[in-house]
C-alpha positions in Angstrom: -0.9 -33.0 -16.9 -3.3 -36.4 -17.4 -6.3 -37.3 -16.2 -4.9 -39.0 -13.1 -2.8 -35.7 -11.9 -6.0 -33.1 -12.6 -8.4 -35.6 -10.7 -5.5 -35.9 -7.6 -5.4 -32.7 -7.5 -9.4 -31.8 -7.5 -9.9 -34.5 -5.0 -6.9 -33.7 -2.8 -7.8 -30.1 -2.4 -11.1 -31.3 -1.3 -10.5 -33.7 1.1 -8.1 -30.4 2.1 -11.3 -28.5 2.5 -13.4 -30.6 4.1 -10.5 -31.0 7.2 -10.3 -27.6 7.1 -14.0 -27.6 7.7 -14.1 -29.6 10.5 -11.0 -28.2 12.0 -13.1 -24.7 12.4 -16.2 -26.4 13.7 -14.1 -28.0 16.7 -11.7 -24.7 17.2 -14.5 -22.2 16.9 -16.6 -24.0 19.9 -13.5 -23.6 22.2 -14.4 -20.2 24.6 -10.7 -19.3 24.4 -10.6 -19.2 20.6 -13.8 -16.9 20.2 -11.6 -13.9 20.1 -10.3 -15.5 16.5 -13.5 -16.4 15.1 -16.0 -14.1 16.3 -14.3 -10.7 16.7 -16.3 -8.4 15.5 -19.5 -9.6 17.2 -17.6 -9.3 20.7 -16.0 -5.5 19.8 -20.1 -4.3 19.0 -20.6 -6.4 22.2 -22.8 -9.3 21.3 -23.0 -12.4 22.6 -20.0 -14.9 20.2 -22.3 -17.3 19.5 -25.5 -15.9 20.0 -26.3 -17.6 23.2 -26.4 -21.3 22.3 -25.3 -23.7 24.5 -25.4 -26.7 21.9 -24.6 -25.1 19.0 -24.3 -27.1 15.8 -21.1 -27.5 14.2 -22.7 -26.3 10.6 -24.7 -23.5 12.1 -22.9 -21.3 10.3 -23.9 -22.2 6.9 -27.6 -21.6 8.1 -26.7 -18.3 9.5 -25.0 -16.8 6.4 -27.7 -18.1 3.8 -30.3 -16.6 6.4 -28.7 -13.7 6.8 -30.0 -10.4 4.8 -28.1 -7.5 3.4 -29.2 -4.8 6.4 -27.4 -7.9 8.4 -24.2 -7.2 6.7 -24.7 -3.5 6.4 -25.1 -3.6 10.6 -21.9 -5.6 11.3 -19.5 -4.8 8.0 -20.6 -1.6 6.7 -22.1 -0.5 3.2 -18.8 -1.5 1.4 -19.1 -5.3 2.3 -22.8 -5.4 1.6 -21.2 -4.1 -2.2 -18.6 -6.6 -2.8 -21.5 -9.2 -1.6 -23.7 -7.6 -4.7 -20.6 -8.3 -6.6 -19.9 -11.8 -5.9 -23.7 -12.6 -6.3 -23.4 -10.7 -9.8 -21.1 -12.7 -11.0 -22.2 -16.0 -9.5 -25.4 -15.5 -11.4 -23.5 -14.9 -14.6 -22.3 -18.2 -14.0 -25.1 -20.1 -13.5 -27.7 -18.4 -16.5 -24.4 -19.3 -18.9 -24.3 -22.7 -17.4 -27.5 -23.5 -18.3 -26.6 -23.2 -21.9 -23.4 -23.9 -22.0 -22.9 -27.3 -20.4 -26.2 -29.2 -22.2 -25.4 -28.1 -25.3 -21.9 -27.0 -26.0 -20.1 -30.4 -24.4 -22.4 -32.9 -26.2 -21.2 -30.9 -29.3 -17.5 -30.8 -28.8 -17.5 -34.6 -27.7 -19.3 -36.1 -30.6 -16.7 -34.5 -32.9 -13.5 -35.5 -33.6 -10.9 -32.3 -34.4 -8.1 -33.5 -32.0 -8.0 -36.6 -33.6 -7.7 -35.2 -37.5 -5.2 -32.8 -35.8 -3.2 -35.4 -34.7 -3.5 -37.1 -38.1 -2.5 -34.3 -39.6 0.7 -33.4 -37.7 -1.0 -29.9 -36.9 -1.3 -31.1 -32.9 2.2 -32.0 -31.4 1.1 -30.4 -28.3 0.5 -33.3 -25.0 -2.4 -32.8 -23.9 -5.3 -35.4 -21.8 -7.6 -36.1 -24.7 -10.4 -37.4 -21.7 -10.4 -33.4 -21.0 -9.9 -31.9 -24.7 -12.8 -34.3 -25.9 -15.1 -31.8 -24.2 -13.9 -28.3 -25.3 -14.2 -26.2 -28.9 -10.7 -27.4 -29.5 -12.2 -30.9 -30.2 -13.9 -28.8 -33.3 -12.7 -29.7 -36.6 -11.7 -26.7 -38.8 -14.7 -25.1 -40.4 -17.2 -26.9 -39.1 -20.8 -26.0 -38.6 -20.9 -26.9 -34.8 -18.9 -23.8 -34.2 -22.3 -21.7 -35.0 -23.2 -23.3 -31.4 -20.2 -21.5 -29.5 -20.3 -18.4 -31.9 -24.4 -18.1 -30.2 -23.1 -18.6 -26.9 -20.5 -16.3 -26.8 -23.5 -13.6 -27.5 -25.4 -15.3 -24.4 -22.6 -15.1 -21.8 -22.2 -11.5 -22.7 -26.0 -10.6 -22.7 -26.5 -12.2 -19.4 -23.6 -10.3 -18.2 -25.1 -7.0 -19.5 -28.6 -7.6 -18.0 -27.1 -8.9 -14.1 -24.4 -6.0 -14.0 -26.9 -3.4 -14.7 -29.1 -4.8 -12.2 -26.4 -4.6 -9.9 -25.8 -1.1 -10.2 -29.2 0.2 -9.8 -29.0 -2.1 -6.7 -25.5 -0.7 -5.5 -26.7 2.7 -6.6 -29.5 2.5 -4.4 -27.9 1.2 -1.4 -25.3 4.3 -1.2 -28.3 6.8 -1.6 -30.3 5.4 1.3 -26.3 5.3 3.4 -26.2 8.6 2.9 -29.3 10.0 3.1 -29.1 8.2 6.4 -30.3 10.2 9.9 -27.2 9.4 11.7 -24.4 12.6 11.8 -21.4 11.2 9.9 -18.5 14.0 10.3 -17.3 14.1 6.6 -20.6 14.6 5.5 -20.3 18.1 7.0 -16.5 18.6 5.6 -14.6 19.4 1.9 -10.8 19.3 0.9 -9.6 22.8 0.0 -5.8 21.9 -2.4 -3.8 24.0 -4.1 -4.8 27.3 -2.3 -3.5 30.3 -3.7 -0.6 32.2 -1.8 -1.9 34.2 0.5 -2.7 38.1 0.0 -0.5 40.7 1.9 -2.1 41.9 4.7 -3.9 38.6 5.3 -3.2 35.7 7.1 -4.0 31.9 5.8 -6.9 31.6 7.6 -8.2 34.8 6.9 -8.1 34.4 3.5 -9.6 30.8 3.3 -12.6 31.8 5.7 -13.5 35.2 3.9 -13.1 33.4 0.6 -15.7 30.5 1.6 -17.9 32.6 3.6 -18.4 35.4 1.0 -19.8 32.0 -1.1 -21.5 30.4 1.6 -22.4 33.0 4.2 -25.2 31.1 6.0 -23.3 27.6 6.1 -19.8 28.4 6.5 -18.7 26.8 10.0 -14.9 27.4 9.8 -11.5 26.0 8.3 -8.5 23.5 9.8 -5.1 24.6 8.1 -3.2 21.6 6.8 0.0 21.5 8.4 3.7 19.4 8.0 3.2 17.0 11.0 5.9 14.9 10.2 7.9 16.0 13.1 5.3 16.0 15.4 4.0 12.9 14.4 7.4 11.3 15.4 7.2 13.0 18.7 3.2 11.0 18.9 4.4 8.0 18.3 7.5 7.6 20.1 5.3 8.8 23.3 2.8 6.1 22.4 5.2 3.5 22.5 6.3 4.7 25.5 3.3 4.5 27.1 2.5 1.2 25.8 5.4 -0.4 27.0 4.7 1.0 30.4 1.3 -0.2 30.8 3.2 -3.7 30.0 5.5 -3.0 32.7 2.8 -2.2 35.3 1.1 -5.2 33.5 3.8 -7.9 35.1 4.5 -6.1 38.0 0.8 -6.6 39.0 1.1 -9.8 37.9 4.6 -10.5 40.5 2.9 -9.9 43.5 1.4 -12.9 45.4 0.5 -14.2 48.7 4.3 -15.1 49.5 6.1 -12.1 47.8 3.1 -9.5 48.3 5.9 -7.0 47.1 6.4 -8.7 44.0 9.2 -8.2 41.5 10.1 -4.9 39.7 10.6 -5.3 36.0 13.9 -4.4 34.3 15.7 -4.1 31.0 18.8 -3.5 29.6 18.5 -0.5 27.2 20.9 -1.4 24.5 19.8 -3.5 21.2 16.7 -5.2 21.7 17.2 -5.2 25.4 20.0 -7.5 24.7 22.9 -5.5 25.8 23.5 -2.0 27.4 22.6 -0.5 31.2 20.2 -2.4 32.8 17.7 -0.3 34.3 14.0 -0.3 36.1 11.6 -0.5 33.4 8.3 1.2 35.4 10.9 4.0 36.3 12.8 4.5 32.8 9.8 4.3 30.4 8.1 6.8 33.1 11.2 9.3 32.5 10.9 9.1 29.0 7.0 9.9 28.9 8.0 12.9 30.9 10.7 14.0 28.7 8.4 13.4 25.6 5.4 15.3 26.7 6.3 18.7 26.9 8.7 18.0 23.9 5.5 17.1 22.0 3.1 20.2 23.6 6.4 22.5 22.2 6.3 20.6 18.5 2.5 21.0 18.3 3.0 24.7 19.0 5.3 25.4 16.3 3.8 23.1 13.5 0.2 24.8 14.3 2.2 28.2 13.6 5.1 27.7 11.2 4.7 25.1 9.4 1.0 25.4 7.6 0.5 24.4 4.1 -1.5 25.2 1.1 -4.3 23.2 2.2 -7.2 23.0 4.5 -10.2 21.2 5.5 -13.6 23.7 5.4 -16.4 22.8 7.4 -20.1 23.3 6.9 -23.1 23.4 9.5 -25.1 21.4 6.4 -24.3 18.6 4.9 -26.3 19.4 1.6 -24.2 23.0 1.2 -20.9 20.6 1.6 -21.9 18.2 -1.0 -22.5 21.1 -3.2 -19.3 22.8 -2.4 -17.5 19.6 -2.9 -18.6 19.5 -6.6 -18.5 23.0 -7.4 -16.0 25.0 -9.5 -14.4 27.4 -7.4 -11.9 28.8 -9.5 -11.3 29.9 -13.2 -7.9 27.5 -13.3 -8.4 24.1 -12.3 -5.3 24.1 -10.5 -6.4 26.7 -7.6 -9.1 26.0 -5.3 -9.2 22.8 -6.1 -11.9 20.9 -3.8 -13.2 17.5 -3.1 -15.4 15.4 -0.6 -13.8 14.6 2.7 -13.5 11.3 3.3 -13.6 9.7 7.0 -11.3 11.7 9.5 -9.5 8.4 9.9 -8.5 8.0 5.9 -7.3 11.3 5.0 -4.1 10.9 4.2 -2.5 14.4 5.5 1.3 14.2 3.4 -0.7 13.6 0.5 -3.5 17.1 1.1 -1.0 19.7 0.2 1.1 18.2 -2.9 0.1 20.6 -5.8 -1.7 20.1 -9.1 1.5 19.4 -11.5 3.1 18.1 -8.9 0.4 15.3 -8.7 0.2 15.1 -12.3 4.0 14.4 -12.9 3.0 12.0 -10.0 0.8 10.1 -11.8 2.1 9.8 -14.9 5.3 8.6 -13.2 3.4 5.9 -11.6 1.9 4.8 -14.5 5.1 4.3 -16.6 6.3 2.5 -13.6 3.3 0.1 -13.3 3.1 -0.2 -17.0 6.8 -1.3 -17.2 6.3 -3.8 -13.9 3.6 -5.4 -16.0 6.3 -5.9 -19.1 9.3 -7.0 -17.1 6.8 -9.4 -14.9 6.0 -11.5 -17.4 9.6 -12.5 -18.0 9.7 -14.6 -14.4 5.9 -15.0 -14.8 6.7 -17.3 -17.6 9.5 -18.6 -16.2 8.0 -20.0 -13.1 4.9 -21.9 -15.4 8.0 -23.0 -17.9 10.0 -24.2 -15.0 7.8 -25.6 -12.4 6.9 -28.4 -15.1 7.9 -31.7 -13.6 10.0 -32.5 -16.9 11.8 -29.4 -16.9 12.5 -29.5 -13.1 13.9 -32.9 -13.8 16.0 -31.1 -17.0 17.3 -28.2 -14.7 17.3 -30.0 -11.5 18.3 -33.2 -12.2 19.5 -34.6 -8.6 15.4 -33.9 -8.0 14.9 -36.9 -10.9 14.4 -39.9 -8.0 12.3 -37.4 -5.6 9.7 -36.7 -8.8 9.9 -39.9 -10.2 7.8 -41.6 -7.3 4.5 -41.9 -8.4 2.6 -40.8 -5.8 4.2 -37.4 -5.1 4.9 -36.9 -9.1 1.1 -36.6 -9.5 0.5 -34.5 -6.1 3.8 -31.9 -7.6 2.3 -32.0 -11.1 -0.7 -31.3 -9.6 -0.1 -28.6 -7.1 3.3 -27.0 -7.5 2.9 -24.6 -11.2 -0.3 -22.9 -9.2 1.3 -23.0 -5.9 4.3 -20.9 -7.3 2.6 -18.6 -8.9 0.3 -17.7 -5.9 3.3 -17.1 -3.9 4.8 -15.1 -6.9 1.7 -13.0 -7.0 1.5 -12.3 -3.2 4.7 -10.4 -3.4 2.7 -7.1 -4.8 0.3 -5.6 -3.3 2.2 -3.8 -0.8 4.4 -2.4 -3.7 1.2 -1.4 -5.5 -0.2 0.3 -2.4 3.0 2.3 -1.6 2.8 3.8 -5.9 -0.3 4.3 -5.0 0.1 6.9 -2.0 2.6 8.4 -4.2 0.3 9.6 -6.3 -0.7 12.1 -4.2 -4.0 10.8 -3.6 -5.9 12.2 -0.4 -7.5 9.2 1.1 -6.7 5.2 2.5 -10.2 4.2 0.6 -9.2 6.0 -2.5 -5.4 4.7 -2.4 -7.2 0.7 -2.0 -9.2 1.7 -4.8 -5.8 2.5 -7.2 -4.1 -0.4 -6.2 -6.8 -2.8 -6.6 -7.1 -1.8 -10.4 -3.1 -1.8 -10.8 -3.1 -5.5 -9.5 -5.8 -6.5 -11.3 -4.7 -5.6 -14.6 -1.1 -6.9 -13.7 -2.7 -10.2 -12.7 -4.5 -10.4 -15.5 -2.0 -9.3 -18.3 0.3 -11.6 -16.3 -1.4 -14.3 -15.1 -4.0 -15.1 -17.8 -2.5 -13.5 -21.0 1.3 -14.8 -19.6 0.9 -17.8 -18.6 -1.5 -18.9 -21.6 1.3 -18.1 -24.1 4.2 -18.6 -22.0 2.6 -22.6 -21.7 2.0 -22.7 -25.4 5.1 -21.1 -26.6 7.6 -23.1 -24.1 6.0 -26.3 -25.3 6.2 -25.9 -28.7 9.1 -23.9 -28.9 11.8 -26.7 -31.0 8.2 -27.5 -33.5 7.9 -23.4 -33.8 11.9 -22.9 -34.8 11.4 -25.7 -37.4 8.4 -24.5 -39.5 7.6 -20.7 -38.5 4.3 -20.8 -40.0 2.8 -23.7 -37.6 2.9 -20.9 -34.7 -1.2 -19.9 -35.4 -2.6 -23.2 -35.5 -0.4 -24.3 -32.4 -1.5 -21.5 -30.5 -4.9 -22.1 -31.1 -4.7 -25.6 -30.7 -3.1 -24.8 -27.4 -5.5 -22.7 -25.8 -8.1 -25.2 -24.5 -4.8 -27.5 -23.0 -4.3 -24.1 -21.2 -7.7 -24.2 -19.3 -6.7 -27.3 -17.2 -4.0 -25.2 -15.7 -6.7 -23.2 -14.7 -9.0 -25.9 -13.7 -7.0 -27.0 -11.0 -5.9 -23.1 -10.4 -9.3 -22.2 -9.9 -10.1 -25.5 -7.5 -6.7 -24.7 -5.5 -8.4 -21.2 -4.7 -11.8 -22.0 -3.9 -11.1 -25.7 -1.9 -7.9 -24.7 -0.2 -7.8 -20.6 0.0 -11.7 -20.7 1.5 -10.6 -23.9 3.9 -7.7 -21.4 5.1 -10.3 -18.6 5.2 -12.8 -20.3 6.9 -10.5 -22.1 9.7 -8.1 -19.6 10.2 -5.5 -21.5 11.3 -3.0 -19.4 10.7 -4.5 -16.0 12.7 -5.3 -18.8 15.8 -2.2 -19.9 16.1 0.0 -16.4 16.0 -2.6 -15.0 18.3 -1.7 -18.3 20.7 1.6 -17.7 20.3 1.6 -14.0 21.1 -0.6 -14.6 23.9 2.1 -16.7 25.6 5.1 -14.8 24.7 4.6 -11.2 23.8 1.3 -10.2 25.3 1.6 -8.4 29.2 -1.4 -6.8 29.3 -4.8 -6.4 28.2 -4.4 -3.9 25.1 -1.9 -6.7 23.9 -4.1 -9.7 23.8 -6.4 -7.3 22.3 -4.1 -6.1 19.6 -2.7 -9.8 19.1 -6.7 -10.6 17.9 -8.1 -7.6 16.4 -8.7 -8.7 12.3 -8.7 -6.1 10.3 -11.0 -6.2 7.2 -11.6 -7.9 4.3 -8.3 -6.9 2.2 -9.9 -5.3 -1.0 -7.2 -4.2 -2.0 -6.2 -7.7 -3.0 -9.4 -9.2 -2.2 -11.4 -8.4 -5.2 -8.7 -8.2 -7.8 -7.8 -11.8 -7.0 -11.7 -12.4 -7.5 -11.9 -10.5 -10.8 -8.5 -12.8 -12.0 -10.9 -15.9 -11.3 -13.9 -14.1 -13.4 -11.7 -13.2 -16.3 -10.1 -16.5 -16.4 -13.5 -18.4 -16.0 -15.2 -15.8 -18.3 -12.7 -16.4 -21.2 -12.5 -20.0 -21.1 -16.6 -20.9 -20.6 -16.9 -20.9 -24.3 -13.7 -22.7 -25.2 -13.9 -25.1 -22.1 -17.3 -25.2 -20.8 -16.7 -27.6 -17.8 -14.6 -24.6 -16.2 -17.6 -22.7 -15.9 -18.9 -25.2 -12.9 -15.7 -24.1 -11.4 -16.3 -20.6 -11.2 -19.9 -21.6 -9.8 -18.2 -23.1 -6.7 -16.0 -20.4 -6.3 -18.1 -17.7 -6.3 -20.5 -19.5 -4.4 -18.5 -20.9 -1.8 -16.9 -17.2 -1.5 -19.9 -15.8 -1.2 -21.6 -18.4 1.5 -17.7 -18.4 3.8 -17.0 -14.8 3.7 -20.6 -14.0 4.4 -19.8 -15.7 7.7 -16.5 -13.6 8.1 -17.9 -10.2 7.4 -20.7 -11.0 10.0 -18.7 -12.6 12.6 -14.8 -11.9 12.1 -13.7 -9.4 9.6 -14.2 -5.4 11.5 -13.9 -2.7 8.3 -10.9 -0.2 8.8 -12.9 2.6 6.5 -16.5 3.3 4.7 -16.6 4.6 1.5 -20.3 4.1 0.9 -19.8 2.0 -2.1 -17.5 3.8 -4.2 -15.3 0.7 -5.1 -18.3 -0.4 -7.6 -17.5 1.6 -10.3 -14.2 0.6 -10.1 -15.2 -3.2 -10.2 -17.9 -2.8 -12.7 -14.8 -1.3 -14.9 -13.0 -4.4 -14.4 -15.9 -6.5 -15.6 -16.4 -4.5 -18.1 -12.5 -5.1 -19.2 -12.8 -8.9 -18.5 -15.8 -9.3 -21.4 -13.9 -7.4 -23.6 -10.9 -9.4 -23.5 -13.5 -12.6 -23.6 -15.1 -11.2 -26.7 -11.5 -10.3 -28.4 -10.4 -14.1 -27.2 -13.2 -15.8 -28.9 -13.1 -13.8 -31.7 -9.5 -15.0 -32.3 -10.0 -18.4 -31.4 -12.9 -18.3 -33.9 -10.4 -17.1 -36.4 -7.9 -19.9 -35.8 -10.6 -22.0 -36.1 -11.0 -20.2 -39.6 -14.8 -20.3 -38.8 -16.1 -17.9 -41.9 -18.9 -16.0 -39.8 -16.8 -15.4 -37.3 -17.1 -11.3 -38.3 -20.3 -11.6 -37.0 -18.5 -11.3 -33.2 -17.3 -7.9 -34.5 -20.1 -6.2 -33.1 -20.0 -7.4 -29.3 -16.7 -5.2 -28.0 -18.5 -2.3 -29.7 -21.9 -3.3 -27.7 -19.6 -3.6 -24.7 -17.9 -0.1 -24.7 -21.3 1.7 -25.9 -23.2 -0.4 -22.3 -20.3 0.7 -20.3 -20.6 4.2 -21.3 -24.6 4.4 -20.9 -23.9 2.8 -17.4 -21.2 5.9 -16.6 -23.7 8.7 -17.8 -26.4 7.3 -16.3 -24.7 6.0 -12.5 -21.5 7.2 -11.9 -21.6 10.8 -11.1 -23.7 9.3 -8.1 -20.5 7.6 -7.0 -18.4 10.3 -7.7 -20.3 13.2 -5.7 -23.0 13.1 -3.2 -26.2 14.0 -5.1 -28.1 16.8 -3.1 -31.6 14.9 -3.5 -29.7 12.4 -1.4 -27.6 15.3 0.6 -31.0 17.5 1.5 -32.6 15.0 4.1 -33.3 15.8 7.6 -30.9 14.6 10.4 -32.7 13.1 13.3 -30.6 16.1 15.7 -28.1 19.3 15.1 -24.9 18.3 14.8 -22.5 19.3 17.5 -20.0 21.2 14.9 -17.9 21.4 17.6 -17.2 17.4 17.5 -17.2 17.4 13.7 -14.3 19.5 14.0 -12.7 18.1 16.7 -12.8 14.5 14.3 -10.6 15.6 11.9 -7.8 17.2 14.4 -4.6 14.5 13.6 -3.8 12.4 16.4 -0.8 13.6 16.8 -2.0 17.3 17.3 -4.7 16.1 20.0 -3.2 14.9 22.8 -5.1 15.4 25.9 -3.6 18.9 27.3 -3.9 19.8 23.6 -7.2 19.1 23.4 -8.4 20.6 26.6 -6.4 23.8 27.1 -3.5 24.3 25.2 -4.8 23.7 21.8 -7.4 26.6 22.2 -4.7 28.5 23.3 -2.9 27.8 20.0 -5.7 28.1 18.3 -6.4 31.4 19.0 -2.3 32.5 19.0 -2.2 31.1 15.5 -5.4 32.9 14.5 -3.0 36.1 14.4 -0.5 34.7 12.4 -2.2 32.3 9.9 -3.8 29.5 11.7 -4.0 25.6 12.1 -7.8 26.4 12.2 
């Protein structure tokens, strides 16, 4: 890539950006398109646009710089206000290592002249944009006494990194405490997983043996249990009756909407019952979906029955009428061997994740492990079409491999726009193809909870981005380019390499600005949800739970979300000493992210669960990973360099591990448990245990005649025979 193709492709993807800008600040004035760009202020009920009749098309920049953390806390939760703490972390890394490294390290590297004696010396065959190299430590001659100026500021960036990520979790600490020591009744404050309970006693039922166990340990807090059950089958039953029922309020929908002045009778719906409603009987939909509902429902009442009294598990939920007794049960050892009695926080009723609640101890173990040699051999066998898509998606070996593409990439225009675009394009799409894959490993585990499941897979794709991504496509671009100069002289391997590593950085220069000025455009716009929401309006949508459906937006993705951030950290981290002008790069990123997805969490992202912050430690991990492969990159490169004090470096991965584990003893137990300083606060009222119960009861085991009648009825058959509660 020259000069020409990196600047095409820096201004293109701006002038991308600013379209995209100005396409949001004309769709999100249109009233119908509010449901796209302002959903979560209309679901709490607030007024879209706060009630401004001439609103400016850039009031939204002044409303997310304005806006303060209890802002984001109100309308995203505690998590978002987190991940905002962790893009402003990491901006501000940015910008203190800035200040060094772009005065002083760039004047150094360009007044020297190591490419050129490289050249001279045959030890460069690699093609590189000498405009761009001029400016990074590979323009260092060998030896030289420059390289004391990058050797200093490889000490800074990972000082100022120390100093802004402890100050972020003191911050992040202190924000979950004052969550959770919060007035308001939250139902799995009150609530602990019982696993791998033991079998039960003759003479005893499950539930007798669960209650008399916790209340002989709790007498004066002990509320009651909820007996895990198989719902598999029932939950079948649930949602084929829900779909039912859906599909008849659509029916009633467009029969409603039939009737008019000339045909006040209107038109019946129908369908034909066969695949898709494309073939079969044709029958009255109104009539046939109403049939079905009423063979469902007292198939589903019969199903709840016997799952609440045959098919219990070794696992329950226990419930406490305190909230500080419950965090201390939930860290408490309540058995000699860990795997009996083993107990955790509840999460929210809405994550458990009830398949998971009664796998055993080994059984999760074996799990685990399994999953790990599965991730661990995804991350080898990836790299192979990892490197094949940054080998191939060169514009000289398209031409090689694809050569009826030669006239197409030949034109001058469009070569520089491919060049400049299509290696980073491809390997986004490549890289989208996981985290679904990920998540499912992830559930397979055996872990309990959605949040905690997120958690999982966000450090399995982080670690496969970056082992794939950086590490991968770094040597893949070095190796592949040098490969015929490599099989002639063996030995020429380490200096290429080195000499190779700053080239690498413009890949992820114009990686880096394809994220930030495209992927925020498409953020910010939303194009995309707009115009499937249009389109399902007019086509699919018959009622008002569909439109509804068609433009609720989820949340924020973390799960792919922040490991995509951390890819850009690690990749801007690594390269700010070797190529300093990538570090204003990572400013804009980071500080575009943060000002554009301030404005989504406030106005259109709603968050699926709350987890009160416990994804930090798992993101401080990651940055702690990301400075250690920084400090193990630059002590190589120093080496390469054959810089003598290089050994002086030695000491900065050992600084890193001992920070990280003062930051574990001192913060995480916090995250881990609820501390019962925090725990031990009043509630502004009793709680109605009653309704904290009632929370956690599946969906599919509370339908409405469950709930009222027939579930107590249940209840208190199954309390006889070893009981659902």
């Amino acid at each position: 890539m020259d000069l020409s193709s990196f600047l095409t492709s820096l201004g293109t993807s701006f002038v991308i950006f600013l379209i995209l800008m100005l396409v949001f600040a004309w769709l999100s004035s249109k009233p119908g398109n509010h449901v796209v760009y302002y959903p979560n202020r209309i679901l709490k009920g607030l007024d879209p646009t706060g009630g401004s009749r001439t609103r400016s098309p850039f009031a939204w920049i002044q409303e997310a710089l304005s806006s303060s953390e209890q802002d984001v806390i109100s309308m995203s939760g505690v998590d978002t206000a987190v991940y905002f703490v962790f893009l402003a972390t990491v901006l501000g890394i940015f910008v203190l290592s800035a200040v060094v490294l772009l005065p002083v390290l760039i004047p150094i590297a360009v007044t020297d002249d190591g490419i050129k004696n490289a050249k001279m010396n045959n030890t460069q065959t690699v093609e590189t944009f000498s405009e761009l190299d001029n400016l990074s430590m590979g323009n260092i001659n060998l030896r030289s006494n420059r390289l004391w100026a990058f050797l200093l500021a490889t000490y800074w960036v990972s000082f100022v990194a120390y100093y802004l990520t402890w100050k972020a979790y003191n911050h992040v600490s202190a924000l979950r405490a004052e969550a959770l020591m919060s007035p308001e009744i939250k139902a799995e404050q009150f609530a602990i997983i019982v696993r791998d309970i033991p079998p039960v006693p003759e003479g005893q039922t499950r539930k007798e043996q669960i209650d008399s166990f916790f209340r002989k340990l709790y007498p004066d807090t002990f509320y009651r249990s909820m007996i895990v059950t198989d719902n598999k089958e029932v939950n079948k039953l649930w949602v084929e009756l829900e779909g039912y029922k859906k599909k008849l309020d659509r029916s009633v929908a467009v029969f409603a909407a039939s009737k008019t002045e000339a045909k006040p009778e209107g038109v019946r719906p129908a369908h034909k019952t066969g695949f898709l409603g494309l073939v079969g009987k044709k029958v009255d939909s109104i009539e046939f979906y109403s049939e079905k509902i009423n063979e469902l429902v007292p198939k589903l009442e019969s199903e709840q029955k016997a799952t609440l009294r045959e098919k219990q598990k070794n696992a329950a939920l226990v419930f406490f009428n305190n909230r500080a007794t419950a965090a201390s049960a939930a860290q408490n050892l309540h058995a000699q061997i860990v795997d009996k009695w083993t107990v955790l926080a509840a999460p929210e009723p809405g994550q458990l994740i009830w398949a998971n609640l009664y796998i055993d101890f080994i059984h999760r173990q074996v799990r685990q492990y399994i999953v790990y040699v599965i991730v661990a051999l995804m991350i080898l066998f990836y790299t192979i079409p990892i490197a094949a898509v940054s080998a191939i998606t060169t514009l000289n070996n398209l031409k090689k491999y694809l050569p009826f593409l030669k006239p197409v990439v030949n034109i001058g225009a469009l070569k520089s726009i491919l060049e400049a675009f299509l290696p980073q394009l491809a390997l986004i799409i490549f890289l989208a193809m996981l985290p679904k894959l990920l998540l499912f490993l992830s559930k397979s585990e055996g872990i309990p909870s959605e949040g905690h499941a997120v958690r999982a897979a966000s450090g399995k794709y982080f670690y496969f981005t970056v082992l794939n991504v950086f590490i991968g496509v770094t040597l893949s671009g070095a190796l592949f380019e040098t490969l015929e100069t490599i099989q002639k002289n063996p030995n020429s391997l380490v200096p290429l390499l080195a000499s190779s590593l700053p080239g690498s950085a413009t890949f992820f220069l114009t990686y880096v600005a394809l994220k930030f000025f495209v992927g925020y455009g498409l953020e910010l716009s939303r194009i995309v949800p707009l115009i499937i929401f249009h389109l399902k309006k007019k086509f699919l949508c018959k009622c008002e739970a569909d439109v509804k459906d068609a433009w609720t937006p989820g949340d924020l993705g973390y799960g792919t979300r922040i490991p995509g951030d951390l890819l850009i950290f690690t990749l801007v981290l690594c390269y700010s000493v070797i190529t300093p002008l990538i570090v204003p790069f990572g400013v804009i990123y980071f500080g575009l992210g943060w000002l554009i997805l301030r404005n989504q969490a406030l106005k259109v992202y709603v968050p699926s669960y709350e987890t009160y912050g416990r994804i930090w430690p798992h993101i401080f991990n990651r940055i702690i990973a990301s400075l250690l492969l920084y400090q193990l990159t630059m002590f190589g490169f120093f080496g390469v360099k054959k810089f003598f004090y290089a050994p002086i470096l030695i000491p900065l991965p050992i600084i890193s591990l001992i920070f990280a584990f003062l930051c574990h003893n001192k913060f995480y137990r916090a995250f881990a448990d609820t501390a019962l300083e925090v725990a031990r606060y009043e509630l502004k009222e009793a709680p109605n245990m009653d309704q904290v119960f009632r929370s956690f009861v599946p969906p599919s085991l509370s339908s409405e005649k469950v709930d009222d009648d027939q579930f107590e009825d249940a209840r208190s058959q199954v309390s006889r025979s070893g009981s659902f509660v």
